[in-house]
N, C-alpha and C positions, 0 to 999 in steps of 0.2 A: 232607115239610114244605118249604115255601117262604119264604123271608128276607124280607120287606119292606126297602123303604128306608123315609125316615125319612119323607117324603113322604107315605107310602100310610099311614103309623103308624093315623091318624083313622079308618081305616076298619073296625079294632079296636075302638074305645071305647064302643061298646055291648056286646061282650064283655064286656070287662074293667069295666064300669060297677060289677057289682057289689063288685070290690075296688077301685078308685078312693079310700077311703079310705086307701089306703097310698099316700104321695106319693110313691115311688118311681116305680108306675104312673104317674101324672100327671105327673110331671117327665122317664118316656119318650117320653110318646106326645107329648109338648110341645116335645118334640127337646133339651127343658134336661140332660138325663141320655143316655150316650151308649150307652143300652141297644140291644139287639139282641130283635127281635119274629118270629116263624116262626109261619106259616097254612097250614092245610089247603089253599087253597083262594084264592089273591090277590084274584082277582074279588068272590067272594065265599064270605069265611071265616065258618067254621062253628066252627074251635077255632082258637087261639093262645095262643102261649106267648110271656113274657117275661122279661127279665132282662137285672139287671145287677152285674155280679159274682158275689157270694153269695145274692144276692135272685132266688128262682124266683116266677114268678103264670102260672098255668095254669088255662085260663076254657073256657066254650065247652060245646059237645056230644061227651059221653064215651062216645058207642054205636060210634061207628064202629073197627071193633075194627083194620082197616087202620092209620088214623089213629094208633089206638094205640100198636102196632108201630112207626112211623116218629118217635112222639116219641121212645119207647125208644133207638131210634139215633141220634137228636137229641142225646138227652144222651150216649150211649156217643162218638159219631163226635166229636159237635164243641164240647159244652158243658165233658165231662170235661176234657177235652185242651188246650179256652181256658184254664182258672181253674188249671191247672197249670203252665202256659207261665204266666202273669200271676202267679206265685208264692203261688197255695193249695193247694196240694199237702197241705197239714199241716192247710188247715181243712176248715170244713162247709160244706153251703150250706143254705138252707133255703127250702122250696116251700109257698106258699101257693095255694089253689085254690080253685072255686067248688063249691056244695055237689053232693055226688053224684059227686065224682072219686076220692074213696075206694077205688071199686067197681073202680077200673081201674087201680090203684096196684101190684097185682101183674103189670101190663103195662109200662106206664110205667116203672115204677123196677126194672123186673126185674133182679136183679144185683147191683144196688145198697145192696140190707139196710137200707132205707129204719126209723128209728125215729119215732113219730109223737111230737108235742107239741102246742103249743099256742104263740099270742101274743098277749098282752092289749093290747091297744091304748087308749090312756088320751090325752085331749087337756083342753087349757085356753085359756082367752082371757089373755094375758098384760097386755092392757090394764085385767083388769078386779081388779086387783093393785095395793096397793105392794111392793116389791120392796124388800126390807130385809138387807144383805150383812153378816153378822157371821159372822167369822176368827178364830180365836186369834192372837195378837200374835203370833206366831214364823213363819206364815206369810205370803204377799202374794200378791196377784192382779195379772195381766199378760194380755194380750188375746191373742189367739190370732193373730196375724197376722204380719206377714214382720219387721220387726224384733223379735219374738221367736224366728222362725225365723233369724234371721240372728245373732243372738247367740252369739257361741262359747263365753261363759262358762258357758250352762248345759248339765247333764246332764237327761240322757231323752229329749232334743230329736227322737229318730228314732221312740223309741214317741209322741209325739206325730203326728209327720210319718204313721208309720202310720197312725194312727188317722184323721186328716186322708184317706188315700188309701184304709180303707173302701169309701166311697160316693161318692168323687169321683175322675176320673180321672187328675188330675194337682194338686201341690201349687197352681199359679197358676189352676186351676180351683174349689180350695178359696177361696181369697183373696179372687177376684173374686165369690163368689157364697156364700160363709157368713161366718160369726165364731162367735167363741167366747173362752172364758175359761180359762185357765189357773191352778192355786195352786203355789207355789213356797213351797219349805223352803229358805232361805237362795238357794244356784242349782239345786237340782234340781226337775226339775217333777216333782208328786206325784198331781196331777191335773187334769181338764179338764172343759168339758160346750161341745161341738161341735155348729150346728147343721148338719141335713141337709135334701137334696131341700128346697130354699129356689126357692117357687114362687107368687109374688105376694106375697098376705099370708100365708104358710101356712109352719111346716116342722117338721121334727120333730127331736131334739135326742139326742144321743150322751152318756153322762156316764160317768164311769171314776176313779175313785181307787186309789191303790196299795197293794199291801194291809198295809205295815205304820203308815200313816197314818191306817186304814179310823177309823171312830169316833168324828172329831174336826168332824162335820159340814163338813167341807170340800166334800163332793158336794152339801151344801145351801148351800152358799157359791157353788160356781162356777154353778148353774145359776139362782140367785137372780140374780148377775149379767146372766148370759147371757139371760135371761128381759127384767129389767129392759131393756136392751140391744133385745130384741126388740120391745118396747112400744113404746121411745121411735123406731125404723126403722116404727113402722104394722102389727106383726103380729097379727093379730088370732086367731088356730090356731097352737097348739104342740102336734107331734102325740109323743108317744114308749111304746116298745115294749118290753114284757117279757114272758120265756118264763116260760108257766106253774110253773112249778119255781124261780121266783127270786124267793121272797121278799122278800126284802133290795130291790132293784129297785123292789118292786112296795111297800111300804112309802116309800119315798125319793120315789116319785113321790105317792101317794099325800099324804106330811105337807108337800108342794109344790102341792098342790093341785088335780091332776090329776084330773080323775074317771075313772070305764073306762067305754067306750061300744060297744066290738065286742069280740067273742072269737073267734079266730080257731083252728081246724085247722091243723096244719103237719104237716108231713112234711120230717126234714132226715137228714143221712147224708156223712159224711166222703170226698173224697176220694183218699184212702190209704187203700185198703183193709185192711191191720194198725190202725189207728187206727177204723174204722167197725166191723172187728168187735170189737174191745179194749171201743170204748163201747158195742157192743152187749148186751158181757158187764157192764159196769159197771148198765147199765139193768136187767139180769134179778137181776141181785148187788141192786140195791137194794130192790127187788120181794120179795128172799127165794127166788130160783129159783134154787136153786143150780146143781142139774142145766143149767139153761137157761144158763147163766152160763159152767160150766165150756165147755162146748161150742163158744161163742163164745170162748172165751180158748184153748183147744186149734184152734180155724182161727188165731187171729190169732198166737197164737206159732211157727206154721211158717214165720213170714218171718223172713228176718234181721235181725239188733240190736233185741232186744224195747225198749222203754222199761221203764225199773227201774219205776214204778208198773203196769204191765200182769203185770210178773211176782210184782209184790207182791198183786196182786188177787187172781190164778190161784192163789196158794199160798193166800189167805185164803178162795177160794171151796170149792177141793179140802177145805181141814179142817172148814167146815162140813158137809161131806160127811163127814167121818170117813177119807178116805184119807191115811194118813201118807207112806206112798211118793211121792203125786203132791207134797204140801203140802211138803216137804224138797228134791225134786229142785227145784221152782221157787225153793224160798227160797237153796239154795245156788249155783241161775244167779242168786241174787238177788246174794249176795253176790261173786262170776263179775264182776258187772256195774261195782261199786263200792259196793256199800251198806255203810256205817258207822255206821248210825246203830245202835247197840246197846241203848240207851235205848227209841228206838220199838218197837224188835221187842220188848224185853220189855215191856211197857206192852198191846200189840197181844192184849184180849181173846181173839181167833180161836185164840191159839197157845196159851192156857194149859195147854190139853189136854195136849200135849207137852212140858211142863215138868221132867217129870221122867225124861223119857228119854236115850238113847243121843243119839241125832239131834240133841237139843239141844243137850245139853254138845259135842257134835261141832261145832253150827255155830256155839254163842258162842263158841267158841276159835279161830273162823277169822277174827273179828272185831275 
C-alpha cells in the first residue's frame, strides 16, 4: 500500500463517494482533518483506506487477495503502532467499509479478533428548529471554548480537553474550527455536546454526560444549545452517530429530533490485545455463549494484571457453566486484586448456586 499526500487525497473520492456521508471522510480528503489515506495503486487506485485516529473507512475493490495481504500489514506495521504512540493503547477503533468487505475481513483484520457492530447515522437541519434550553436551577451552561479551558476553578477540565482531542488534533485546532456547550454543577463540568468534522454548513456533534448526573436532561440541555448555536453560525446538517447496541443514544437523539437516514456495518476491535479478547468474551457472555465466552476470557487472562471486571466476568461465565473450581479460583484473584464490594458479590445472581458451600464462606471471610 502506498501513502498519498494530501494533494493527491481527490483522487480517492469516487472511492470513498459511497461513505462520504461520514464527515470525517470529507473533512480528509478536504485536507481540514489531518487524516492519513494508503492506495493500492497512486496513479490509479483501485482500493483505499483512511483514517484518522479511531476512525477506519475502507472503500474500493476487495478481490485482489495481494492487496489484501498488504492492508493486513498496514494495520499490523503502522496503523497499530500510530494510535498507540498517540495514546490509544486502551481504546478501540472502529472500521467502516463499503459493501462486500465483509468477505475479506478474515484477511484484513487477521489477528485482530475483529467484533462486528453497527452505526446508526441520524442527521437534522438545525435551522429548521426553535431551539428551547431548559436546565435545572443547580446547574449552568458555559461555552466550550478557551476561557473555559483556561479557567483553573473548575474540575473535569482534562476529560473535556479529552474529548475536545477525539477528533481533532490539537486543542487550538478544536477552537478555531468547533464549539460547543458545556453544563456545570457549581465548578465541576458534568457534561458537554462538542461539534465535530465542521466542514462548511455541515458537522456532526459529540454529547456525553456523567453518569451520576445521567437523568436530569442536561444531554438535552447541552445540545439544544449547541444546536441552537449551530443555526444562528448558517448550519444547515447536524450529523451524529450511534452504535447499534446504545439505546439511551439512540433515544436522546432521536426525542431531539434527529431522524436515521443510513445504517451502517462496522467492524471495531481493541488495541490491547487483553482488553479486545476480555470484550470479546463480554460479547459471547451477552449472547449466552458461555462456552464461547469462557474461551475468550481464558486467552485474555494469560497477560499480566487482569482488570477486576475481566476477572469478575470469567468467574460469572465459568458458573453458568457449572464449574466451581474455575468460578472460585477467578473470584479469589478477584478478591487478589482488591475487590470489597461484599454486597455485590452477594446480590450477584450467577453465584447463588454456591451459597451454601465451603468456597463461600471461605471467600466471604477474605472480605
Amino acid at each position: 500500500m502506498y501513502e498519498l499526500q494530501q494533494s493527491q487525497f481527490e483522487s480517492t473520492r469516487t472511492l470513498f463517494t459511497p461513505l462520504c456521508h461520514h464527515l470525517a471522510v470529507e473533512s480528509i480528503l478536504a485536507g481540514l482533518t489531518s487524516g492519513r489515506i494508503f492506495v493500492d495503486d497512486v496513479e490509479r487506485p483501485r482500493t483505499a483506506v483512511a483514517w484518522f485516529k479511531r476512525r477506519v473507512f475502507l472503500a474500493g475493490n476487495r478481490t485482489n487477495a495481494r492487496v489484501n495481504v498488504a492492508l493486513n500489514r498496514l494495520f499490523t506495521d503502522v496503523y497499530y503502532p500510530e494510535m498507540q504512540a498517540e495514546g490509544f493503547a486502551q481504546s478501540s477503533f472502529t472500521l467502516v467499509y463499503t459493501p462486500g468487505w465483509e468477505r475479506a475481513m478474515d484477511v484484513v483484520l487477521a489477528g485482530k479478533d475483529p467484533m462486528r457492530s453497527q452505526w446508526l447515522c441520524y442527521r437534522l437541519d438545525p435551522s429548521e428548529k426553535e431551539w428551547r434550553v431548559r436546565i435545572p436551577k443547580q446547574f449552568r451552561l458555559r461555552w466550550a471554548d478557551a476561557a473555559l479551558l483556561a479557567d483553573s476553578s473548575l474540575t473535569n477540565l482534562d476529560d473535556v480537553t479529552h474529548e475536545m482531542l477525539t477528533e481533532r488534533p490539537s486543542i487550538e485546532d478544536f477552537l478555531q474550527k468547533s464549539f460547543g456547550t458545556c453544563v456545570l454543577l457549581t465548578n465541576e463540568i458534568v457534561g458537554w455536546c462538542l461539534t465535530e468534522y465542521n466542514l462548511n454548513t455541515r458537522c456532526e456533534l459529540g454529547i456525553a454526560t456523567m453518569p451520576h448526573v445521567q437523568g436530569k436532561g442536561l444531554a438535552t440541555a447541552t445540545a439544544s444549545a449547541t444546536m441552537r448555536e449551530a443555526a444562528r453560525r448558517g448550519y444547515t446538517e447536524i450529523g451524529c452517530l450511534c452504535t447499534g447496541d446504545n439505546e439511551p443514544s439512540q433515544s436522546l437523539v432521536r426525542k431531539l429530533g434527529f431522524s436515521l437516514f443510513r445504517t451502517d456495518d462496522t467492524y471495531y476491535a481493541f488495541f490491547n490485545p487483553m482488553l479486545n479478547q476480555g470484550v470479546n468474551g463480554n460479547v459471547q457472555m451477552h449472547e449466552g455463549n458461555f462456552q464461547e465466552a469462557v474461551m475468550w476470557y481464558e486467552q485474555a487472562l494469560v497477560h499480566d494484571e487482569p482488570p477486576i471486571w475481566l476477572l469478575w466476568n470469567a468467574s460469572m461465565a465459568w458458573a453458568n457453566l457449572g464449574n466451581q473450581t474455575k468460578t472460585f479460583a477467578y473470584l479469589n484473584q478477584l478478591v487478589d486484586a482488591g475487590f470489597e464490594d461484599r454486597g455485590l458479590l452477594q446480590s450477584a445472581e450467577h453465584f447463588r448456586i454456591y451459597h451454601r458451600t465451603s468456597d463461600w464462606a471461605s471467600l466471604l471471610s477474605r472480605i
